[in-house]
TORPA-4810 file (N, C-alpha, C, O; in nm, 3 decimals):
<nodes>
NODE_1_0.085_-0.121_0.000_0.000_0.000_0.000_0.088_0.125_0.000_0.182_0.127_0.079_X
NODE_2_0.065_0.238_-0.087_0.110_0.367_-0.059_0.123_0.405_0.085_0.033_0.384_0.166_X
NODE_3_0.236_0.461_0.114_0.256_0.565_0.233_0.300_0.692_0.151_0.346_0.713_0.039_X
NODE_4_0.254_0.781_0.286_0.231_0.905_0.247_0.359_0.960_0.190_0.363_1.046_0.102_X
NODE_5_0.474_0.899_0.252_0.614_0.946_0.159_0.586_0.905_0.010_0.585_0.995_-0.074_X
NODE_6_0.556_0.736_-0.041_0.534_0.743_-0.151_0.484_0.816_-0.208_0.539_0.853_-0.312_X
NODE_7_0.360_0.871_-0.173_0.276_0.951_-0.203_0.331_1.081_-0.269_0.296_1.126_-0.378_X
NODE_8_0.436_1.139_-0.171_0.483_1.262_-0.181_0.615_1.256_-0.274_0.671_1.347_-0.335_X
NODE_9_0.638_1.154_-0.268_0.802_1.170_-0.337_0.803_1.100_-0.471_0.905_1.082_-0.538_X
NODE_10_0.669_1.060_-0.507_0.607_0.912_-0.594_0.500_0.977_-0.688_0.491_1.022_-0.802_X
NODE_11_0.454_0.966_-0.622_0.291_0.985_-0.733_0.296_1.136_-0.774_0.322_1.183_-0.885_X
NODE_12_0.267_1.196_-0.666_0.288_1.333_-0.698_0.405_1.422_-0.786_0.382_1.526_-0.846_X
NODE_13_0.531_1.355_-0.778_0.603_1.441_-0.902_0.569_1.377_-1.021_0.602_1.424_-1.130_X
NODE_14_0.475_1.222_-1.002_0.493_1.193_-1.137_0.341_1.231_-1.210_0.298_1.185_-1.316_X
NODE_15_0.289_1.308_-1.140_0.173_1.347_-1.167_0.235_1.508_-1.264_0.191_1.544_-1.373_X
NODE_16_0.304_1.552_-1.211_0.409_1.678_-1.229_0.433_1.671_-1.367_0.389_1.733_-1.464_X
NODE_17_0.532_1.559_-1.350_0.577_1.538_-1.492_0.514_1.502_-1.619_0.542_1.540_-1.733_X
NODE_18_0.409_1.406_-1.572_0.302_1.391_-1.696_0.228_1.514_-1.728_0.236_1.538_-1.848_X
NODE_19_0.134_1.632_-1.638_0.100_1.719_-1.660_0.191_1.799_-1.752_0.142_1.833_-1.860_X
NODE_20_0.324_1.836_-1.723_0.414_1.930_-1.772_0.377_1.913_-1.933_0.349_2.006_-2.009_X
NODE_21_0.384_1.758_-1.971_0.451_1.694_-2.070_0.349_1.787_-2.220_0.395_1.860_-2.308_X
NODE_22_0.231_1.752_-2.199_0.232_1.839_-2.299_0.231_1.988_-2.352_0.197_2.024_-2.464_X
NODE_23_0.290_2.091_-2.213_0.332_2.233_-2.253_0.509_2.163_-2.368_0.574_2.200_-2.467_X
NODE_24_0.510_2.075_-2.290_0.650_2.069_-2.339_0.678_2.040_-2.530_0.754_2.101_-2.604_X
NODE_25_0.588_1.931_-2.561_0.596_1.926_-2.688_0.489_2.000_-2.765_0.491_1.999_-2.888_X
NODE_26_0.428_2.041_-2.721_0.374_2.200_-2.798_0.492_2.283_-2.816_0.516_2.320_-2.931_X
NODE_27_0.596_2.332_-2.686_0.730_2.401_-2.732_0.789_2.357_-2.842_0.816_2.421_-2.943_X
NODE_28_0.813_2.218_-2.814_0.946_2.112_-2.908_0.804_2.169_-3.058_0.837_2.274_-3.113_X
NODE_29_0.711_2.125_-3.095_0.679_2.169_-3.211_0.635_2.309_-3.281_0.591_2.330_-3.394_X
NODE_30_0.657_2.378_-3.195_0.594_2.530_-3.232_0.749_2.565_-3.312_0.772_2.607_-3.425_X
NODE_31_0.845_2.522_-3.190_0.993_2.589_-3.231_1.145_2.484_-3.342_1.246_2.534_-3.391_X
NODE_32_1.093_2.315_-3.349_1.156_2.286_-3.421_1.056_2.173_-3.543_1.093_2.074_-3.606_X
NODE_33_0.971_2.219_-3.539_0.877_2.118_-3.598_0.830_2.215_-3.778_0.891_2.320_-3.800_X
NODE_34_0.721_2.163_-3.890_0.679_2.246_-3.952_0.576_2.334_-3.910_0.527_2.421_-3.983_X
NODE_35_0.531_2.304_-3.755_0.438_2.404_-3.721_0.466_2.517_-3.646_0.408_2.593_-3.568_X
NODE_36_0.597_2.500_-3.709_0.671_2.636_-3.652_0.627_2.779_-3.736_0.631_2.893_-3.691_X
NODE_37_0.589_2.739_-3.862_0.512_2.848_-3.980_0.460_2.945_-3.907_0.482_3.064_-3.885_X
NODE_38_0.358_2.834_-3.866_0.227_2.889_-3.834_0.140_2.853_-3.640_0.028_2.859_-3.589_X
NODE_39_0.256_2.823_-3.607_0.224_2.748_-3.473_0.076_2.831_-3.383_0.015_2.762_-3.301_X
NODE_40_0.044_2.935_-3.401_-0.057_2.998_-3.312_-0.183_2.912_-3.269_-0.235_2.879_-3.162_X
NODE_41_-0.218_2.882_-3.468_-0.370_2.815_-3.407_-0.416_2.698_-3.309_-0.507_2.684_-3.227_X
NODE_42_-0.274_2.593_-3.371_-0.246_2.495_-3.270_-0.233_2.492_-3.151_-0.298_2.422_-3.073_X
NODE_43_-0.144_2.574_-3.124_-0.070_2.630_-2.934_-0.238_2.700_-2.901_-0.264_2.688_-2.781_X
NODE_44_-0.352_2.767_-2.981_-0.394_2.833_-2.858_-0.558_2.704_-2.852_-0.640_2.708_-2.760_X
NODE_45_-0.566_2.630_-2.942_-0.654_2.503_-2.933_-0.529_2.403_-2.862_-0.513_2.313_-2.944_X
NODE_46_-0.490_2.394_-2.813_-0.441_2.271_-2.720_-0.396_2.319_-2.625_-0.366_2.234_-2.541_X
NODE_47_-0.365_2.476_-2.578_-0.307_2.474_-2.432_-0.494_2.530_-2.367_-0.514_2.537_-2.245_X
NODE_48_-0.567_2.551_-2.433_-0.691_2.542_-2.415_-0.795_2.437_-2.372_-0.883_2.441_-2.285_X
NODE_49_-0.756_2.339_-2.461_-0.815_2.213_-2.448_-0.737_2.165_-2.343_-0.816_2.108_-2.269_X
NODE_50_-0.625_2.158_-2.296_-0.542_2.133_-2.154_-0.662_2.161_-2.070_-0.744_2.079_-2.030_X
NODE_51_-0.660_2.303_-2.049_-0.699_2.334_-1.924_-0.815_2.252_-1.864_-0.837_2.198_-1.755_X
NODE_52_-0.886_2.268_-1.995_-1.039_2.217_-1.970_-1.019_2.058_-1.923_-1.111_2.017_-1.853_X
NODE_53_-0.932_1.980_-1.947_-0.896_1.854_-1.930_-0.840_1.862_-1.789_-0.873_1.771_-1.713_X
NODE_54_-0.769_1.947_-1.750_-0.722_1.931_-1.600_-0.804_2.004_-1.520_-0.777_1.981_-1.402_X
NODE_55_-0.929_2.116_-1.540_-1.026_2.117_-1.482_-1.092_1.983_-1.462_-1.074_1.906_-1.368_X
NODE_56_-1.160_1.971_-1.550_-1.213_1.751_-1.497_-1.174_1.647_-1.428_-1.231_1.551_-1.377_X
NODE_57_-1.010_1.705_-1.441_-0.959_1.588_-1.391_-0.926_1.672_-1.220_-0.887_1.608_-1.122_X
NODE_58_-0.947_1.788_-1.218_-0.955_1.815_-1.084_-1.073_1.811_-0.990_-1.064_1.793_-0.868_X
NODE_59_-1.218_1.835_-1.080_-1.279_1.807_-1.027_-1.325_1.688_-1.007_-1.410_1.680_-0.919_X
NODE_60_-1.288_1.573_-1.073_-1.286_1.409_-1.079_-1.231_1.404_-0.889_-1.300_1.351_-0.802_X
NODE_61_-1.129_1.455_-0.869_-1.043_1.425_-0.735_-1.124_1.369_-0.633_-1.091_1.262_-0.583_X
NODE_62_-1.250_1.442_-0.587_-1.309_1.430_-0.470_-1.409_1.326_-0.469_-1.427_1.255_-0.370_X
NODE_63_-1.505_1.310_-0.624_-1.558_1.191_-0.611_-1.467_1.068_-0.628_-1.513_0.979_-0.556_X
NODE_64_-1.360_1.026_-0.691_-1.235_0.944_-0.712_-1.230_0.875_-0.545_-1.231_0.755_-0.516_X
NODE_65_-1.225_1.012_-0.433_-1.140_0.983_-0.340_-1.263_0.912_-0.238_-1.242_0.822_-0.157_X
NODE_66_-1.409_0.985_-0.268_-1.528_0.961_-0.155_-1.571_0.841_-0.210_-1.652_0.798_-0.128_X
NODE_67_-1.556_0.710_-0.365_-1.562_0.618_-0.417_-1.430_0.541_-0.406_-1.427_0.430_-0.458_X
NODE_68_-1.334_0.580_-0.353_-1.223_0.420_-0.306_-1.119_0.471_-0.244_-0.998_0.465_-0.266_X
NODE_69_-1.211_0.541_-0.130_-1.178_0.568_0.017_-1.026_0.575_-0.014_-0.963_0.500_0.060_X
NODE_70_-0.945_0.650_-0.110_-0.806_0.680_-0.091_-0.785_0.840_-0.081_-0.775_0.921_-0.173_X
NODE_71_-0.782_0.855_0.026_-0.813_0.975_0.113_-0.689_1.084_0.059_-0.704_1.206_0.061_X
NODE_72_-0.563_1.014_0.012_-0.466_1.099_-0.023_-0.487_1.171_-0.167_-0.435_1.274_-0.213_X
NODE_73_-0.584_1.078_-0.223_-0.581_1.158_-0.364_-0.630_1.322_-0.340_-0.636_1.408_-0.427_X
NODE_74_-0.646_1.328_-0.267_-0.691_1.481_-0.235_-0.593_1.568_-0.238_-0.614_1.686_-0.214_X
NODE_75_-0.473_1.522_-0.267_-0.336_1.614_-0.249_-0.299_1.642_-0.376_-0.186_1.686_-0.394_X
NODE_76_-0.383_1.623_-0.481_-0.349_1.613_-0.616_-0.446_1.703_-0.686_-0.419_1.723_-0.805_X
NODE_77_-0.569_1.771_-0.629_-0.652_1.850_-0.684_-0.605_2.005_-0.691_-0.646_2.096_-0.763_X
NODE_78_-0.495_2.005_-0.579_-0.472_2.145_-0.583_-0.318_2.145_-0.717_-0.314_2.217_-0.817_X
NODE_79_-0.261_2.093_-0.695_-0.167_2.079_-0.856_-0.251_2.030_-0.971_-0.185_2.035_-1.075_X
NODE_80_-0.332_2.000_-0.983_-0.444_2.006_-1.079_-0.468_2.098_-1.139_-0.443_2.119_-1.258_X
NODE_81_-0.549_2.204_-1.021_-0.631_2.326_-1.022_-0.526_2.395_-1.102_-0.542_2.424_-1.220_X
NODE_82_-0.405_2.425_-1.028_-0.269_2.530_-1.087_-0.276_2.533_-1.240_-0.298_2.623_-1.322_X
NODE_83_-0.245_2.374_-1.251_-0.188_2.336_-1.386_-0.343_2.398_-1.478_-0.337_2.455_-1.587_X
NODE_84_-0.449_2.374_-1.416_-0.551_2.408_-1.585_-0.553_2.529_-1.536_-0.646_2.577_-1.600_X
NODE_85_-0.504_2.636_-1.448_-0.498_2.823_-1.457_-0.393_2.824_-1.589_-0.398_2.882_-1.697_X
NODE_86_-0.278_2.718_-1.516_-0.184_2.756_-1.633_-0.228_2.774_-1.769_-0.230_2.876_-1.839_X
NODE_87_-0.266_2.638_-1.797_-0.302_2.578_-1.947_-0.378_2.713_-1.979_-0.318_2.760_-2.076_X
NODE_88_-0.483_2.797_-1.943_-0.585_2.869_-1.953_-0.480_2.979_-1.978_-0.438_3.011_-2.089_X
NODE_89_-0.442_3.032_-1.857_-0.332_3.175_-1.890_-0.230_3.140_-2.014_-0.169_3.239_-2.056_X
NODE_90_-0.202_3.009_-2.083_-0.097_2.956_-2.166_-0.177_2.998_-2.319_-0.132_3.044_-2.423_X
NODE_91_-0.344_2.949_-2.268_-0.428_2.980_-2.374_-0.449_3.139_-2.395_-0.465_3.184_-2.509_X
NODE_92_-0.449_3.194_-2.319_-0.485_3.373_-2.354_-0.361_3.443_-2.397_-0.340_3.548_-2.459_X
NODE_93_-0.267_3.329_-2.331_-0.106_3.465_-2.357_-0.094_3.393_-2.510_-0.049_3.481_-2.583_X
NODE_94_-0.108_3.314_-2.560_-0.044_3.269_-2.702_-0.189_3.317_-2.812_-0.170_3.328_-2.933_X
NODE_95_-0.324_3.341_-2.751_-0.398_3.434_-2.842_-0.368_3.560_-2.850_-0.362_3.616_-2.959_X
NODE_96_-0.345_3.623_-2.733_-0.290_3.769_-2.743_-0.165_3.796_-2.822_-0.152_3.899_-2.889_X
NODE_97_-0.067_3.697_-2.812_0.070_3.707_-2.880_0.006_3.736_-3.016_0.013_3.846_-3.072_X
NODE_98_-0.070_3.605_-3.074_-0.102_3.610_-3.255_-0.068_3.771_-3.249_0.033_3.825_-3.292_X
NODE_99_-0.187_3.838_-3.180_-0.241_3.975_-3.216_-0.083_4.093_-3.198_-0.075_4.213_-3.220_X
NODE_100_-0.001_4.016_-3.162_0.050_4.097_-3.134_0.064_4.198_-3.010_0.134_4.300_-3.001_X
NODE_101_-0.010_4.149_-2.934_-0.071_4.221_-2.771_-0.111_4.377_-2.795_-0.076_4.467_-2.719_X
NODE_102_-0.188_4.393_-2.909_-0.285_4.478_-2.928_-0.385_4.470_-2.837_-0.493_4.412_-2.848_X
NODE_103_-0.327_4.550_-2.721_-0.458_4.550_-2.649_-0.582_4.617_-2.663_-0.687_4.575_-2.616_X
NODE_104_-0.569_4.729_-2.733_-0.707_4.790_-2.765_-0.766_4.705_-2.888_-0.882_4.676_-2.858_X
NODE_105_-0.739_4.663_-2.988_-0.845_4.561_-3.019_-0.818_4.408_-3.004_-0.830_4.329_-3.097_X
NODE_106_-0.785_4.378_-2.891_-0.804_4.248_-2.827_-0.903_4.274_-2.757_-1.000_4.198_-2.771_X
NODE_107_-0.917_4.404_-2.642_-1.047_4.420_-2.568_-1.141_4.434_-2.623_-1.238_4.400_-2.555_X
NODE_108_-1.172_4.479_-2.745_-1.270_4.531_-2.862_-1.332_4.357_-2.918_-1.449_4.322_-2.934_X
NODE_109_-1.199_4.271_-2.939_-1.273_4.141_-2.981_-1.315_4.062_-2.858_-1.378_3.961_-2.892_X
NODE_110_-1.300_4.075_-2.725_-1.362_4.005_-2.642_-1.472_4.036_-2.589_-1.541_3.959_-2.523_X
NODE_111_-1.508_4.190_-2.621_-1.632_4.231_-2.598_-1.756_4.230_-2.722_-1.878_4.249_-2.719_X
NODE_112_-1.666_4.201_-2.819_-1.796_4.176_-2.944_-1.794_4.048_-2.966_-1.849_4.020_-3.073_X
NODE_113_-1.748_3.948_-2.901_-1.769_3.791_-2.917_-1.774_3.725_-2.801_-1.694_3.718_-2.708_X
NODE_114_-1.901_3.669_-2.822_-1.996_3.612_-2.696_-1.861_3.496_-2.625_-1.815_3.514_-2.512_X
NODE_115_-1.819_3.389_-2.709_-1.708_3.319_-2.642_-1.629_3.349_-2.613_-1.579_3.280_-2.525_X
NODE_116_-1.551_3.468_-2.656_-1.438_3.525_-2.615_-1.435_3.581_-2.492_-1.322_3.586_-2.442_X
NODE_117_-1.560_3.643_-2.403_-1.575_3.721_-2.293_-1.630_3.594_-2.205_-1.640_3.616_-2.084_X
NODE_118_-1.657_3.496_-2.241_-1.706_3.344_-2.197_-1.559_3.277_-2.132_-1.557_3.209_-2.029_X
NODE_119_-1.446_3.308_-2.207_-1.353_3.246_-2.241_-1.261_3.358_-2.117_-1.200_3.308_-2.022_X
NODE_120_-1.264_3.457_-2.133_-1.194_3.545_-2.094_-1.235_3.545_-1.865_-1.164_3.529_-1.766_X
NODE_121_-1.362_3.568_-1.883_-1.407_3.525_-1.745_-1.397_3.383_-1.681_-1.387_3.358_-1.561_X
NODE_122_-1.400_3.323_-1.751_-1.321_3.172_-1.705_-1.181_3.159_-1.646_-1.138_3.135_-1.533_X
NODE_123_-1.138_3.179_-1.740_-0.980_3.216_-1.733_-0.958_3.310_-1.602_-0.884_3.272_-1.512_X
NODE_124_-1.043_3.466_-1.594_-0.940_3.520_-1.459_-1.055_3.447_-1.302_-1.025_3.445_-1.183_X
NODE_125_-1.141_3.413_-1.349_-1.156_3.266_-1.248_-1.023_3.177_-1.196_-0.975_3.184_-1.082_X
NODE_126_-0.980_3.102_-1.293_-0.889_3.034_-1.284_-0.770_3.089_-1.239_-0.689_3.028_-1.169_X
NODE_127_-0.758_3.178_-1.269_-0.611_3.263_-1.192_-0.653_3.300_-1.076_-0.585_3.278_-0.976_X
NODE_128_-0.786_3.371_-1.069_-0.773_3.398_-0.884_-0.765_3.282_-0.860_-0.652_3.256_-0.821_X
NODE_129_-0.851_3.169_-0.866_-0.832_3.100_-0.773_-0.669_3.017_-0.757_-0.631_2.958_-0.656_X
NODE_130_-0.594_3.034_-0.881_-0.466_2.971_-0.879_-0.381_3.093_-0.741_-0.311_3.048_-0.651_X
NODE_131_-0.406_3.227_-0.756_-0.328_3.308_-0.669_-0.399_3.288_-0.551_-0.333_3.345_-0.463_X
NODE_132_-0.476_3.249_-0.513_-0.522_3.239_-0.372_-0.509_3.115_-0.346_-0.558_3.106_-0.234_X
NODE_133_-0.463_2.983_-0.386_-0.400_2.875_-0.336_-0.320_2.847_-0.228_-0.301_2.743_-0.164_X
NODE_134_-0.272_2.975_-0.218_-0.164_2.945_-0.123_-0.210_2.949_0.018_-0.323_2.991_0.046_X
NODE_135_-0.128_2.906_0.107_-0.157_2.899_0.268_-0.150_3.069_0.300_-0.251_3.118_0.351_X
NODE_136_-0.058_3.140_0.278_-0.119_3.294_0.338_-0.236_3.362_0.285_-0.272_3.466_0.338_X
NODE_137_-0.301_3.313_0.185_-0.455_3.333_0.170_-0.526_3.284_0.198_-0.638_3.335_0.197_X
NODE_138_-0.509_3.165_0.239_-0.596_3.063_0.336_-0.589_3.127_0.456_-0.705_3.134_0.500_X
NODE_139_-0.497_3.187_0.547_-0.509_3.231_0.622_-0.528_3.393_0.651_-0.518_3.447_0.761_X
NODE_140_-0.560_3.460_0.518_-0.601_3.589_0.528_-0.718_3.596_0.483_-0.770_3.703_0.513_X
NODE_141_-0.792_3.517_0.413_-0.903_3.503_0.404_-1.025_3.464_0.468_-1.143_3.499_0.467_X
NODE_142_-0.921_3.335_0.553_-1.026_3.260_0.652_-1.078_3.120_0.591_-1.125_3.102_0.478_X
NODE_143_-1.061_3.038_0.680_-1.137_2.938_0.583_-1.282_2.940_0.549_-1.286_2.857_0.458_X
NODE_144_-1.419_2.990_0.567_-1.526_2.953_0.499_-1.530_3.045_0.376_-1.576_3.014_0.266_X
NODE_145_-1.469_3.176_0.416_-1.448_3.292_0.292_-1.327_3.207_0.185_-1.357_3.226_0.067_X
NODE_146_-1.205_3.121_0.200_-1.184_3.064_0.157_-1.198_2.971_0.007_-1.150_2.959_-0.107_X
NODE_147_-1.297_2.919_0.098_-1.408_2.745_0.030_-1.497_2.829_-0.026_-1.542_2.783_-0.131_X
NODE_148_-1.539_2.932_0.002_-1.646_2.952_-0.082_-1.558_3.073_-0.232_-1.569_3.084_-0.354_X
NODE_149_-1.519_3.104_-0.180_-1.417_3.176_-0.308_-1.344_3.082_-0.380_-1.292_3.128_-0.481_X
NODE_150_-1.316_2.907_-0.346_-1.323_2.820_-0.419_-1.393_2.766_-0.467_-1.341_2.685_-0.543_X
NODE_151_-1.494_2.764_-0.467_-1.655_2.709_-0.528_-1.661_2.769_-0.701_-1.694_2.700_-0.797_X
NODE_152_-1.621_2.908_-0.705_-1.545_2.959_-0.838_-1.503_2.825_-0.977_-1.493_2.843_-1.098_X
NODE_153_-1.490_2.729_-0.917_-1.394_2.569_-0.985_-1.551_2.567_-1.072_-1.559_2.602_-1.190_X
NODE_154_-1.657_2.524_-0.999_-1.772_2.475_-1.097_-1.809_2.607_-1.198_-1.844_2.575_-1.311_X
NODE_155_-1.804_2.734_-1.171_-1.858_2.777_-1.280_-1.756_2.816_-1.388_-1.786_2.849_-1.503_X
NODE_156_-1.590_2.807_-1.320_-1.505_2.828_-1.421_-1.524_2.673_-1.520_-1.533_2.690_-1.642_X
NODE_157_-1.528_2.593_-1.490_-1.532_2.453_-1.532_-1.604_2.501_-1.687_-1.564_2.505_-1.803_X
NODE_158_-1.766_2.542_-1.599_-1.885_2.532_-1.714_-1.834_2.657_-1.810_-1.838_2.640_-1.932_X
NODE_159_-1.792_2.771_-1.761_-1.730_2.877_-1.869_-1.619_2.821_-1.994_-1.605_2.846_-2.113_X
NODE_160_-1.556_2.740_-1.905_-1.445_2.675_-2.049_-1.498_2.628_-2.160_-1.474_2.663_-2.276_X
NODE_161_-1.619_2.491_-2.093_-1.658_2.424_-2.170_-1.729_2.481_-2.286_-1.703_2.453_-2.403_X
NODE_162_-1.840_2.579_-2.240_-1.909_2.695_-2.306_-1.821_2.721_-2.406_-1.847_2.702_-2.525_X
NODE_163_-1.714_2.767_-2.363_-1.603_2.884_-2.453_-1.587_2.784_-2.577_-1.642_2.814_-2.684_X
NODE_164_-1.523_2.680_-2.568_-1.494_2.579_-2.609_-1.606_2.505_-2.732_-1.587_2.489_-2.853_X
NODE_165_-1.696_2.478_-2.669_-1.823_2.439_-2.788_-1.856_2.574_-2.896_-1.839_2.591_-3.016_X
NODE_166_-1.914_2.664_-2.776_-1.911_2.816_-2.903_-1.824_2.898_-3.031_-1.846_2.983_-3.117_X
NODE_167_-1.703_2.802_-2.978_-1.587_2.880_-3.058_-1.566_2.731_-3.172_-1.474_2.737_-3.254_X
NODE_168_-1.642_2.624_-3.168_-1.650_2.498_-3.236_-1.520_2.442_-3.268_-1.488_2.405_-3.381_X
NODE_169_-1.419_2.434_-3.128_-1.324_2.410_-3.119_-1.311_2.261_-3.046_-1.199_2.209_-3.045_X
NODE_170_-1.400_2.205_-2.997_-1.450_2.024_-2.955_-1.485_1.997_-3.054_-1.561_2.061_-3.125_X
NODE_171_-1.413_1.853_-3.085_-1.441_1.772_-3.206_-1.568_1.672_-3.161_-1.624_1.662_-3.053_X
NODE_172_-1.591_1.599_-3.293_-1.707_1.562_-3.267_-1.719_1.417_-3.149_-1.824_1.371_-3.106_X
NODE_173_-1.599_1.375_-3.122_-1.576_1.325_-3.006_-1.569_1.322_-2.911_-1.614_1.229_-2.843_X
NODE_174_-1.481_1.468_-2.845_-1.432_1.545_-2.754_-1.549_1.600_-2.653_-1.554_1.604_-2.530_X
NODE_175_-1.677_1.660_-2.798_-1.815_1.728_-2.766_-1.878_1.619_-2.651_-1.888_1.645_-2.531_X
NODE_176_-1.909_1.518_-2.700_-2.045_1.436_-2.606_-1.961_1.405_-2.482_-2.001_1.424_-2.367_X
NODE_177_-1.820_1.347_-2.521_-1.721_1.257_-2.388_-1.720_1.364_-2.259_-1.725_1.334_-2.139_X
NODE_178_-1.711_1.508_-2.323_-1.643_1.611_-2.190_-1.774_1.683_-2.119_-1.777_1.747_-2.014_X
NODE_179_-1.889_1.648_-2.215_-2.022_1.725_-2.164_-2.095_1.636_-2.073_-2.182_1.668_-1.992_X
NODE_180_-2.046_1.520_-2.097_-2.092_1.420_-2.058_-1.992_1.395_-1.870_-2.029_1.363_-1.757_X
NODE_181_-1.915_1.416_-1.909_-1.770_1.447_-1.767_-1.866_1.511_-1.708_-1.941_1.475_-1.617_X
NODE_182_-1.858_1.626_-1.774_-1.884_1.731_-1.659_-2.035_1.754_-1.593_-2.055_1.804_-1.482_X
NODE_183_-2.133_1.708_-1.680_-2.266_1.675_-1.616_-2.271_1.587_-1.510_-2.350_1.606_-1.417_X
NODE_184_-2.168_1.460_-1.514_-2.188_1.380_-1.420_-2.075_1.436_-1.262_-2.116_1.424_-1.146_X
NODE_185_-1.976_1.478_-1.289_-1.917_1.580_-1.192_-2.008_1.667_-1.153_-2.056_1.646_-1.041_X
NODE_186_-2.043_1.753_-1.208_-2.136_1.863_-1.126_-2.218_1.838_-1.061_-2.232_1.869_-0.943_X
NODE_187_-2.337_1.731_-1.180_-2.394_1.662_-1.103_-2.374_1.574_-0.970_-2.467_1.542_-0.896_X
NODE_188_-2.272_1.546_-0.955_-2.231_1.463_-0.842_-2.250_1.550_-0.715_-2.319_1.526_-0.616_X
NODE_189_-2.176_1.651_-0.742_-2.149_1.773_-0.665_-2.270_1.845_-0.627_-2.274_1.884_-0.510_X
NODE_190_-2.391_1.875_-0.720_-2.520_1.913_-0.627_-2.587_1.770_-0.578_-2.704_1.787_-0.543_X
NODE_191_-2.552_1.669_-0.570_-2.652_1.560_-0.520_-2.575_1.595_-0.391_-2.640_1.652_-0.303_X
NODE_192_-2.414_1.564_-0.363_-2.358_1.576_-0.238_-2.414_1.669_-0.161_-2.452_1.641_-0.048_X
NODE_193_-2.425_1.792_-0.215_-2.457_1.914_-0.140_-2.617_1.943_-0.124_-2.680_2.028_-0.061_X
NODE_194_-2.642_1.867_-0.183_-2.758_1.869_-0.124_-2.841_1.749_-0.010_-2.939_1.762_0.062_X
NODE_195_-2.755_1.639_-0.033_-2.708_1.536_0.069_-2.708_1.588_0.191_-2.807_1.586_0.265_X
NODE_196_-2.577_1.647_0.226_-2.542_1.704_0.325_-2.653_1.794_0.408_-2.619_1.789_0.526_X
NODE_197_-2.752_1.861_0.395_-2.769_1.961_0.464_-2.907_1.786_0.495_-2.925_1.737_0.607_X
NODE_198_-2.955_1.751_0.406_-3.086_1.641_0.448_-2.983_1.519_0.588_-3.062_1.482_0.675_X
NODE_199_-2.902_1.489_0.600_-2.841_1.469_0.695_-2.835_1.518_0.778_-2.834_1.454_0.883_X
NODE_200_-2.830_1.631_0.780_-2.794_1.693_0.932_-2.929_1.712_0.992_-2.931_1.688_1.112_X
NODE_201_-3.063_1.757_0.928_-3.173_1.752_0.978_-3.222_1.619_1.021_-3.286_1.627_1.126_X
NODE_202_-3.214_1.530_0.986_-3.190_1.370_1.041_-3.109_1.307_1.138_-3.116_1.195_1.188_X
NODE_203_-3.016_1.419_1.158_-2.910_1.354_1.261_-2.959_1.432_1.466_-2.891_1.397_1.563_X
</nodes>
């Protein structure tokens, strides 16, 4: 059985390293590959599609852990969470680059396109909550102000996905498999919570 050193010195960097892996060969092909031409459209549909993939797989964590009682997987949602801010901030900084970081009409196209401002509020979701991760915001915040300024996870989740279908950037595979994820995650998540409070009036 895992101990918690394994855990820590084991699973977890190799969770690290697989996550990393595909910022990494998006680099290796943007910069020595033929999609070095034209690398934008690619880099900003796959560090996109990242995120949205390690959103799921972060919110996967808690039912994973409350279905086979391995209580440690819980140490893996918060390097999760990071990694799809990243993927997301990886996705806005390599659309803004195309443009050239024209910011006056980058703000101009996120406000005249419904996914783009879909896309855009998701994303600084995902960054607060990546900058408030840390333990001195846990402790300047408080924990219930905290948890509930993490609760942010489900509607950044549904903003990606949104962004993502609207901009007809899910293939026709990708579409049913991830809508289908995330209905049954969320869903999971209001049955729990709503679980919880019918318990306690029973108890």
């Amino acid at each position: 059985m895992l101990t918690a050193r394994h855990f820590r010195f084991g699973v977890k960097p190799a969770v690290f390293v697989c996550a990393s892996v595909p910022i990494l060969l998006l680099a290796y092909d943007a910069l020595w590959t033929p999609l070095r031409a034209n690398p934008y459209p690619t880099l900003v549909r796959e560090t996109g599609y990242w995120s949205l993939r390690f959103l799921i797989l972060c919110l996967a964590v808690t039912p994973l852990r409350v279905w086979s009682g391995w209580a440690a997987l819980v140490r893996l949602r918060r390097m999760l969470g990071l990694f799809a801010a990243f993927y997301a901030g990886a996705h806005f900084g390599v659309w803004a680059m195309d443009y050239g970081f024209d910011w006056p009409f980058i703000v101009g196209e996120i406000a005249a396109r419904t996914y783009l401002w879909i896309g855009f509020i998701g994303t600084a979701f995902l960054l607060l909550l990546a900058l408030t991760s840390v333990k001195p915001a846990l402790r300047a915040l408080g924990g219930q102000a905290w948890q509930r300024l993490h609760r942010l996870v489900y509607p950044a989740a549904i903003l990606a996905w949104l962004h993502y279908w609207l901009a007809g950037r899910l293939s026709a595979a990708e579409l049913p498999l991830d809508s289908f994820l995330l209905l049954v995650l969320l869903g999971w998540r209001l049955w729990r919570s709503g679980a919880k409070p019918a318990q306690s009036r029973h108890s």
